[in-house]
Biopython code that builds the backbone (N, CA, C, O; Angstrom):
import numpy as np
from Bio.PDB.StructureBuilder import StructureBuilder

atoms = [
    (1, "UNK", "N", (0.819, -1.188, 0.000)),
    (1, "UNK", "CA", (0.000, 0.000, 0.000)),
    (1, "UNK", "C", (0.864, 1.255, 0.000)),
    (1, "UNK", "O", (0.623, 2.232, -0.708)),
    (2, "UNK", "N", (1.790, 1.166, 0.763)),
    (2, "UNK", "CA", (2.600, 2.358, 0.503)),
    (2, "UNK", "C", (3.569, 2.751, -0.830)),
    (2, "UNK", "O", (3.904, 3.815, -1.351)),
    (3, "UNK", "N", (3.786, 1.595, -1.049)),
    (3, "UNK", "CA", (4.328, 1.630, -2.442)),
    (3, "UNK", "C", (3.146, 2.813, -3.281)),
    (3, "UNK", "O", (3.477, 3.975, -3.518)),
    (4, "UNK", "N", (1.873, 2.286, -3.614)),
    (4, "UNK", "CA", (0.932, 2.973, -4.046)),
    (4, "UNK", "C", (1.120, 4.455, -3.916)),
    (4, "UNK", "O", (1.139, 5.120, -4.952)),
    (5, "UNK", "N", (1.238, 4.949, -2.940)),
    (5, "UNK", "CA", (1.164, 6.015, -2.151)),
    (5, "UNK", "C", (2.364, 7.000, -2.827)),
    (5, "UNK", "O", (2.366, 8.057, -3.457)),
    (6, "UNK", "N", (3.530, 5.909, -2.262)),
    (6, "UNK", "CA", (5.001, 6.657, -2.633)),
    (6, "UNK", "C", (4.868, 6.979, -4.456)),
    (6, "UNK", "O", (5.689, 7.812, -4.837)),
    (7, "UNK", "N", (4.019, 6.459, -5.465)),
    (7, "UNK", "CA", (4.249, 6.314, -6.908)),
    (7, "UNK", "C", (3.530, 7.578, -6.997)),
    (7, "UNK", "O", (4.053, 8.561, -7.521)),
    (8, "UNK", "N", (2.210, 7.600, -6.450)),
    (8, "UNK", "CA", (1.252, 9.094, -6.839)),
    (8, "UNK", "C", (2.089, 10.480, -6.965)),
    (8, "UNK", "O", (2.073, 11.254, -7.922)),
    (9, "UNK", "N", (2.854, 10.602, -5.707)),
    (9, "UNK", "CA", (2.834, 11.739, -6.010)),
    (9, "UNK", "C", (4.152, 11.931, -7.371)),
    (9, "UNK", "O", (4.331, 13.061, -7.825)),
    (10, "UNK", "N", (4.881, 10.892, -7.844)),
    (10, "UNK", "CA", (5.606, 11.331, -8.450)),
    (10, "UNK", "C", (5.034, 11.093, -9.972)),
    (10, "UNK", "O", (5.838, 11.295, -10.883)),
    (11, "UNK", "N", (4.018, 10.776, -10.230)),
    (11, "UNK", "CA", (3.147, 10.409, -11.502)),
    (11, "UNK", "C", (2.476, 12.532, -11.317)),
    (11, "UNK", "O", (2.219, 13.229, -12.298)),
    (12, "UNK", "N", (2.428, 12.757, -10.627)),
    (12, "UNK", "CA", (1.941, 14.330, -10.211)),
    (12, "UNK", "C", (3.080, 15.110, -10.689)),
    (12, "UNK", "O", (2.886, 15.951, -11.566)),
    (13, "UNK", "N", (3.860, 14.984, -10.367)),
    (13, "UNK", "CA", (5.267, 15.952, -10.795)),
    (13, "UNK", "C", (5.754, 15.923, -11.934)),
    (13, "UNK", "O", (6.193, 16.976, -12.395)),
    (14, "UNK", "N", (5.833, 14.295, -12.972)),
    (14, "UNK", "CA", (5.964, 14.485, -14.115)),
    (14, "UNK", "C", (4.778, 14.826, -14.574)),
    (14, "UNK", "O", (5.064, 15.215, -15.707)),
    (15, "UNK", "N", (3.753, 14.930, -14.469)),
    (15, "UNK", "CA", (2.746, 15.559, -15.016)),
    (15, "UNK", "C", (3.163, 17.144, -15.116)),
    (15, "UNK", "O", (3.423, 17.897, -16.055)),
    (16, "UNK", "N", (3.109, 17.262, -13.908)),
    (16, "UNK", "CA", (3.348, 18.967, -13.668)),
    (16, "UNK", "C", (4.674, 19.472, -14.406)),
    (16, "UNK", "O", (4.805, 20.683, -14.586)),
    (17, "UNK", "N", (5.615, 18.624, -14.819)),
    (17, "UNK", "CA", (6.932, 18.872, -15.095)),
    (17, "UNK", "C", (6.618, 18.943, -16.461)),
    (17, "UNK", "O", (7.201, 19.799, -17.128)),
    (18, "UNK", "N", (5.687, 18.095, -17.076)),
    (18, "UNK", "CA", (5.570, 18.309, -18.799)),
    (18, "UNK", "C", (4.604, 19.449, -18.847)),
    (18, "UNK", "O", (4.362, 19.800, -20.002)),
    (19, "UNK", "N", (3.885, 20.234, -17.765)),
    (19, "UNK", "CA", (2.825, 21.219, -18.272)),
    (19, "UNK", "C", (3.640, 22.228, -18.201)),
    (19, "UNK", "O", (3.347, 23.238, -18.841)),
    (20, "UNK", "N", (4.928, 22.196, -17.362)),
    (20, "UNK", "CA", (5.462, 23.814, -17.207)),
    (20, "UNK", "C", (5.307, 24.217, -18.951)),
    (20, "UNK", "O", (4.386, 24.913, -19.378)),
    (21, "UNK", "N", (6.188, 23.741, -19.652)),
    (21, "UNK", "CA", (6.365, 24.455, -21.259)),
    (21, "UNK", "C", (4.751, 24.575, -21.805)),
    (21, "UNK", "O", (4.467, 25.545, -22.507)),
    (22, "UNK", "N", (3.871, 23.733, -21.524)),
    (22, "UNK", "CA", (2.640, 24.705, -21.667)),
    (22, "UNK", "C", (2.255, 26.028, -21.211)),
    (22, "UNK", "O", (1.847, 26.960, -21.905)),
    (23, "UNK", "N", (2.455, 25.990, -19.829)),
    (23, "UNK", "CA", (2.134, 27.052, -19.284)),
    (23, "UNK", "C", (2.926, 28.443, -18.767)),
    (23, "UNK", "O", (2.590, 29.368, -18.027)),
    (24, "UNK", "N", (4.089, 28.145, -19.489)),
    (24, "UNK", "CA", (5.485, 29.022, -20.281)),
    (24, "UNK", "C", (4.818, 29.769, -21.780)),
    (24, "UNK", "O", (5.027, 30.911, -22.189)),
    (25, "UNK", "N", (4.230, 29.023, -22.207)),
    (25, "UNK", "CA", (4.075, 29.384, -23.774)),
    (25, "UNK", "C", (2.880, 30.234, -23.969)),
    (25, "UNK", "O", (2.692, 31.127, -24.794)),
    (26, "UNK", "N", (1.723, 29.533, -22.565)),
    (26, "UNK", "CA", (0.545, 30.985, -22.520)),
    (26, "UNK", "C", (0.729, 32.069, -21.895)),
    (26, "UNK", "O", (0.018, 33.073, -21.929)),
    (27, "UNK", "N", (2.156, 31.807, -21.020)),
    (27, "UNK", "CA", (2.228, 32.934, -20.400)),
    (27, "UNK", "C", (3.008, 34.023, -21.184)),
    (27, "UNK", "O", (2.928, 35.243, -21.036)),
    (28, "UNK", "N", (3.674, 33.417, -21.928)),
    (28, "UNK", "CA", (4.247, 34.734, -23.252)),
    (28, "UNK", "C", (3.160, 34.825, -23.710)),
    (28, "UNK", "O", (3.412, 36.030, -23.712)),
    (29, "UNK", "N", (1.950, 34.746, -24.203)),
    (29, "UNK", "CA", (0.760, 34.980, -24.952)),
    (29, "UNK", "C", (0.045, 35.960, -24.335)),
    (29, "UNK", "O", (-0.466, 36.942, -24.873)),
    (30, "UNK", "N", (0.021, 35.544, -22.774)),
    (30, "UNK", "CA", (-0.801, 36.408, -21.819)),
    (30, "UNK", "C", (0.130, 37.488, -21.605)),
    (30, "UNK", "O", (-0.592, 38.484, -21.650)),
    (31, "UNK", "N", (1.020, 37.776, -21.449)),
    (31, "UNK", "CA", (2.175, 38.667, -20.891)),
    (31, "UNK", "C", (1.725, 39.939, -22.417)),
    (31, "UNK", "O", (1.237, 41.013, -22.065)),
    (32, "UNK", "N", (1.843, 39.801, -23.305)),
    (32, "UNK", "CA", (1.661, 40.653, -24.079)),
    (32, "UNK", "C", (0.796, 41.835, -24.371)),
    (32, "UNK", "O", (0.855, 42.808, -25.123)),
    (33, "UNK", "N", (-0.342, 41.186, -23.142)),
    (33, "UNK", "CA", (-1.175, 41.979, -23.194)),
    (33, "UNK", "C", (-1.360, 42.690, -21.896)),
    (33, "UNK", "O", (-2.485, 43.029, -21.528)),
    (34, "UNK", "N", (0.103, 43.011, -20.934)),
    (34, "UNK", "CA", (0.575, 43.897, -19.932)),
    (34, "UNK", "C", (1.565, 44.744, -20.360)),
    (34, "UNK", "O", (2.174, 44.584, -21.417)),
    (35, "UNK", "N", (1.811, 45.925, -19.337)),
    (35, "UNK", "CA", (2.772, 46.752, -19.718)),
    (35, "UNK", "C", (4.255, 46.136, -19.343)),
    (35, "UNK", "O", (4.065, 44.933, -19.159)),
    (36, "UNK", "N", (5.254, 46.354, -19.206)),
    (36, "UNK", "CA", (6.377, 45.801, -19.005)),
    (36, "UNK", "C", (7.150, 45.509, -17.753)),
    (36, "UNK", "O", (8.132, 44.781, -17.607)),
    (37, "UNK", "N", (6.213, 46.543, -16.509)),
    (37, "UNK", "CA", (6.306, 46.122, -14.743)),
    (37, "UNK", "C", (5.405, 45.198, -14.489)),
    (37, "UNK", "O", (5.595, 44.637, -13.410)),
    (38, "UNK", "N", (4.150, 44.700, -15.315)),
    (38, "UNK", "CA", (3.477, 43.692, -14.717)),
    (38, "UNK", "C", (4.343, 42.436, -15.383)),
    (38, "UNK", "O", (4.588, 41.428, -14.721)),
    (39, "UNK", "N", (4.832, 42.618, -16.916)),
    (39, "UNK", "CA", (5.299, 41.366, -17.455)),
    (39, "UNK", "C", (6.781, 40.939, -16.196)),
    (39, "UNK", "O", (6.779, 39.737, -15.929)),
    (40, "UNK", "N", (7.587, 41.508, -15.690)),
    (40, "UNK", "CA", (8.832, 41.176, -14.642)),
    (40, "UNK", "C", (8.137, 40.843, -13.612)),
    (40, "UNK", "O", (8.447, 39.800, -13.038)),
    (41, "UNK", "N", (7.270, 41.463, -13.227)),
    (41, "UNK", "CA", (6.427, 40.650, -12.168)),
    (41, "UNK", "C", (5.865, 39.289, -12.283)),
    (41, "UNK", "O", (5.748, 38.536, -11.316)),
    (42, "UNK", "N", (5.529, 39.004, -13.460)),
    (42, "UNK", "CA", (4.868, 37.593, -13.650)),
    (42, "UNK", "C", (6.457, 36.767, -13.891)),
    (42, "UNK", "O", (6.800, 35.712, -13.357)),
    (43, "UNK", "N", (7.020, 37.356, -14.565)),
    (43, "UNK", "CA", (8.340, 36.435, -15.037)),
    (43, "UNK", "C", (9.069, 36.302, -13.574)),
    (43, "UNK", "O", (9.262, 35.105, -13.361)),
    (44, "UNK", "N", (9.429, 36.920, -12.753)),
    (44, "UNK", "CA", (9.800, 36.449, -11.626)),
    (44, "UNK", "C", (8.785, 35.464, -10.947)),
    (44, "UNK", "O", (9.189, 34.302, -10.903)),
    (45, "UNK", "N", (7.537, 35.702, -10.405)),
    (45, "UNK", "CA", (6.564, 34.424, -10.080)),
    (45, "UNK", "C", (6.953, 33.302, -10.881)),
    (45, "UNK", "O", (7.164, 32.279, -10.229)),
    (46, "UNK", "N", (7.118, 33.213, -12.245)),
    (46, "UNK", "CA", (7.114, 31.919, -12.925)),
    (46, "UNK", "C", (8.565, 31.548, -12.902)),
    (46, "UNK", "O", (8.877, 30.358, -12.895)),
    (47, "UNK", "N", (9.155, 32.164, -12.894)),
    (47, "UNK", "CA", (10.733, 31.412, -11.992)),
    (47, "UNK", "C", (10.976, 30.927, -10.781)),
    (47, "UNK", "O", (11.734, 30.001, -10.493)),
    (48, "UNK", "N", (10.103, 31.782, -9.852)),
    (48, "UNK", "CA", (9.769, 31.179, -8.158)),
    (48, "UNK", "C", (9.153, 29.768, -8.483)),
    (48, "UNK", "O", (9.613, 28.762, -7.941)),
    (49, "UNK", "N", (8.337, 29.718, -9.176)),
    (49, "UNK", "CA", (7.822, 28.669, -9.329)),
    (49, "UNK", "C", (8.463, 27.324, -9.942)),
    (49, "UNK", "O", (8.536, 26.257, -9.333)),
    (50, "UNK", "N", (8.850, 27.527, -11.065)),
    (50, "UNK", "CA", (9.787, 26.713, -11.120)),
    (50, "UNK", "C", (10.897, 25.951, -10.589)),
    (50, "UNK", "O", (11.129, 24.742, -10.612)),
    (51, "UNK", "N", (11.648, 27.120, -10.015)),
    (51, "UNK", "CA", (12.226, 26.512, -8.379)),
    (51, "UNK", "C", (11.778, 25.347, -7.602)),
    (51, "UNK", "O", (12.172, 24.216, -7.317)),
    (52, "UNK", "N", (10.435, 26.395, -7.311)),
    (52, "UNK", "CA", (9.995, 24.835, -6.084)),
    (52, "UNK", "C", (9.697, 24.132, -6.525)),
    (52, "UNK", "O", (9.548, 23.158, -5.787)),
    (53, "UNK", "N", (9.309, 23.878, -8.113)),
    (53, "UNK", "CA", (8.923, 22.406, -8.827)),
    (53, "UNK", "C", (10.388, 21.676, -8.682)),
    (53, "UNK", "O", (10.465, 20.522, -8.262)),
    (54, "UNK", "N", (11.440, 22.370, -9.029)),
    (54, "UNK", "CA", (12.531, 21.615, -9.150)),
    (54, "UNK", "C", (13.152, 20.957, -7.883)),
    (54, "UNK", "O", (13.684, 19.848, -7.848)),
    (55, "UNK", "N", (12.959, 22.017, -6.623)),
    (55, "UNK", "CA", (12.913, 20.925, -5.493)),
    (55, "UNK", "C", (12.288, 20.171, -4.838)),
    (55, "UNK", "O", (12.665, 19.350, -4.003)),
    (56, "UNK", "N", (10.939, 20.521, -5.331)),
    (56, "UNK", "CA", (10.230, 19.073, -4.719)),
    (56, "UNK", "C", (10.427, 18.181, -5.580)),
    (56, "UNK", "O", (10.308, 17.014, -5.206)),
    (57, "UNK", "N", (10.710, 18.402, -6.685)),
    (57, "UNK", "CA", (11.335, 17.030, -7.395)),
    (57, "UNK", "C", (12.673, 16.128, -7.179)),
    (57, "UNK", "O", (12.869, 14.946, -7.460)),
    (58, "UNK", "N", (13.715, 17.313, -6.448)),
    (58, "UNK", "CA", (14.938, 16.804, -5.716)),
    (58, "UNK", "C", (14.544, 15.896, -4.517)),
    (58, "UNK", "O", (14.762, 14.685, -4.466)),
    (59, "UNK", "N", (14.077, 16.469, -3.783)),
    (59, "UNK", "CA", (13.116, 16.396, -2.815)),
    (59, "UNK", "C", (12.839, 14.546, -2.871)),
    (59, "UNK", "O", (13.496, 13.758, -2.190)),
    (60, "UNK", "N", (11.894, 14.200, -3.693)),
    (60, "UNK", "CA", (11.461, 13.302, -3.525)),
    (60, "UNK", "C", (12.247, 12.243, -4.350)),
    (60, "UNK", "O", (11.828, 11.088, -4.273)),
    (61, "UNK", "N", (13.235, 12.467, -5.059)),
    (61, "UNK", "CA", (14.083, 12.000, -5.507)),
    (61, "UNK", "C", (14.837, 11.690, -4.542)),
    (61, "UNK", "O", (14.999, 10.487, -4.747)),
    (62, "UNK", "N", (15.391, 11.931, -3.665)),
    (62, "UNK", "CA", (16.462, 11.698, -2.329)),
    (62, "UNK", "C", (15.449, 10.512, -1.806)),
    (62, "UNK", "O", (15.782, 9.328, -1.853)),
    (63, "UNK", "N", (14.125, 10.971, -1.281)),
    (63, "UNK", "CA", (13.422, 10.063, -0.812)),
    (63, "UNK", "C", (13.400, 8.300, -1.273)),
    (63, "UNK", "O", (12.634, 7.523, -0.703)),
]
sb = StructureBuilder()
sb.init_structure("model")
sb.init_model(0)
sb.init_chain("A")
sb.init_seg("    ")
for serial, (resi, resn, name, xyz) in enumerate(atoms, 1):
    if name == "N":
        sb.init_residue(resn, " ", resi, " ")
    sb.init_atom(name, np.array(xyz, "f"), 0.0, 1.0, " ", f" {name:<3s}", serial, name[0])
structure = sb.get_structure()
């Protein structure tokens, strides 16, 4: 049962890991239609973000 458990969440992360370049590609789409302090604002969020995808993927990789 734990096996089960331990597989989910990493079937979640490659999921989430193949949507980033989706949701990279609307966000240049969406970004275009801000001025150029909201677009650095979003581009920093979507680098924060990326981050913590990348360590909870370290993360559970050690695990």
């Amino acid at each position: 049962m734990s096996t089960t458990i331990e597989r989910k969440p990493e079937v979640t992360l490659t999921k989430t890991a193949n949507s980033i370049e989706v949701n990279r590609a609307n966000l240049q789409r969406m970004l275009k239609c801000y001025p150029a302090d909201r677009q650095v604002k979003y581009l920093h969020l979507q680098a924060e973000i990326d981050v913590l995808i990348q360590q909870i993927q370290t993360l559970k990789k050690q695990k």
